[in-house]
C-alpha positions as CSV (number, residue, x, y, z in Angstrom):
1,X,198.9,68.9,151.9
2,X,195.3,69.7,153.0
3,X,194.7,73.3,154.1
4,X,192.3,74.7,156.5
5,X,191.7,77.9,157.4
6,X,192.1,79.6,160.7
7,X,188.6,80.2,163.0
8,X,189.0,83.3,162.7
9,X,189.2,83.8,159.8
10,X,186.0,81.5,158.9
11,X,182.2,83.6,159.0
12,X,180.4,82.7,162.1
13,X,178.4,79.9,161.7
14,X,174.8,81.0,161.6
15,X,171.3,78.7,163.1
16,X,169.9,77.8,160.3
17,X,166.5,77.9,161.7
18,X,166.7,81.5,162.3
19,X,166.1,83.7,159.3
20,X,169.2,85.3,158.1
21,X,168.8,89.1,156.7
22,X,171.6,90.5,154.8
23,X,170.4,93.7,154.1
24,X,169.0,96.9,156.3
25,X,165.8,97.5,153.0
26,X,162.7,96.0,154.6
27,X,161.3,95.4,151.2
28,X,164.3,92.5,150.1
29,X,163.1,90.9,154.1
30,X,160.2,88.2,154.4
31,X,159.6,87.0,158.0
32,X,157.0,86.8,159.9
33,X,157.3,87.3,164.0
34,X,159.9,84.1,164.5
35,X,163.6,85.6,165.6
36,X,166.3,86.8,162.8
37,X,170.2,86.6,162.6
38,X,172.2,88.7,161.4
39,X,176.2,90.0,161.2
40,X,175.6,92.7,159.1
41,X,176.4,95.8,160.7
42,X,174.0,98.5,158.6
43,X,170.6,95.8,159.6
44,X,172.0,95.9,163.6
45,X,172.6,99.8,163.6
46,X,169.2,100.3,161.8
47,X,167.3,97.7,164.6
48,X,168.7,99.6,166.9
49,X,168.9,103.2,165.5
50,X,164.7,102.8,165.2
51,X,164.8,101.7,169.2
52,X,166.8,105.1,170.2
53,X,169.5,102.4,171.3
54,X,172.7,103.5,171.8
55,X,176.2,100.6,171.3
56,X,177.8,100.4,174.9
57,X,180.1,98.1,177.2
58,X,179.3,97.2,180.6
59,X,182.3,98.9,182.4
60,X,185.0,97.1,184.5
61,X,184.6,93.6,182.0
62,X,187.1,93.7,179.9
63,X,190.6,93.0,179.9
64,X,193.4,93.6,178.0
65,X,192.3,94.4,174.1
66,X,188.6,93.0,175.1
67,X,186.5,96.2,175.9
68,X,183.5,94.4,177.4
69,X,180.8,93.2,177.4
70,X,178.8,94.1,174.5
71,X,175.4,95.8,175.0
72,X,172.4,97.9,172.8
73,X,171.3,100.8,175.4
74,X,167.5,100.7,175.0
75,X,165.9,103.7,176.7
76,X,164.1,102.8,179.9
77,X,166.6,99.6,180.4
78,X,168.5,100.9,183.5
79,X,171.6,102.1,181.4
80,X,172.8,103.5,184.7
81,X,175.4,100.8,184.5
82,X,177.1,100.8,180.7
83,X,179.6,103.3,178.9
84,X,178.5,104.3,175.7
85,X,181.0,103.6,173.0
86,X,181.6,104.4,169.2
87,X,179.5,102.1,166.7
88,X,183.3,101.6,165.0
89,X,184.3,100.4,168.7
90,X,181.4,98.2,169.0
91,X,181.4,96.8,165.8
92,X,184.9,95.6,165.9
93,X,184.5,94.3,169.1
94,X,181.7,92.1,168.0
95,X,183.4,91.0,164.6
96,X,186.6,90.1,166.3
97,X,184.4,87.9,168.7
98,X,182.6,86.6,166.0
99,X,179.0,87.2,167.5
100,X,175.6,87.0,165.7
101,X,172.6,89.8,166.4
102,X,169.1,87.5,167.2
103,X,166.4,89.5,167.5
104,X,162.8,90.4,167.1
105,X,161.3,93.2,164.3
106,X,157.6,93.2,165.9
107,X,155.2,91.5,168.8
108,X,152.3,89.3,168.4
109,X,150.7,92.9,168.8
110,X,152.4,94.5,165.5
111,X,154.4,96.7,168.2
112,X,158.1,97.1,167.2
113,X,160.1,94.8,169.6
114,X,162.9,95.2,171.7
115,X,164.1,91.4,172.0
116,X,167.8,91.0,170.9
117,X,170.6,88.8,172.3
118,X,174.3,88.7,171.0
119,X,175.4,85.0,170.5
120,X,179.0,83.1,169.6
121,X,177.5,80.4,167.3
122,X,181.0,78.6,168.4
123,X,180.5,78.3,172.1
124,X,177.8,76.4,171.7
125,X,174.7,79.3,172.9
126,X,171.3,77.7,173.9
């Protein structure tokens, strides 16, 4: 009898075209200015820790157990419409929904950038 594991219980499946990073130390990361993935929650909170971004929900989304829709708080992005949450309460959130970070260290210019989405590899994201 052939077993197979849950979805849930399987990593979210990751573009391969994207570089993955695994680690918040700079020096173990080699990429040029192409976008990177990541799940890991030290290299998102770092990303956005540098931006002064803050984990929050955009109020009156969820439902039940789901808390919202999951946003980074960038200063000078109108967060006149989020809640600010715990970095525990956002990180669960996004590992129980199985999401990737894509985002963008640097533009053309050398400037840090601010570019990041939050994609479900499974739902088929453009």
């Amino acid at each position: 009898m052939a077993t197979h594991e849950r979805p849930e219980n399987r990593p979210p499946q990751v573009d391969k075209s994207e570089p993955e990073i695994t680690s918040p130390d700079p020096a173990t990361q080699s990429h040029d200015r192409r976008s990177l993935v990541t799940t890991d929650h030290e290299v998102i909170r770092q990303w956005a820790e540098q931006r002064d971004a803050r984990p929050a929900i955009i109020p009156d989304t969820g439902h039940g157990d789901h808390i919202g829709v999951l946003r980074l708080d960038l200063p000078g992005y109108g967060s006149h419409n989020v809640r600010h949450v715990g970095w525990d309460e956002w990180f669960a959130a996004f590992d129980a929904r199985r999401l990737v970070f894509v985002h963008y260290e640097q533009r053309p210019d050398g400037s840090p950038s601010n570019f990041f989405r939050l994609e479900s590899p499974g739902r088929g994201n453009p």
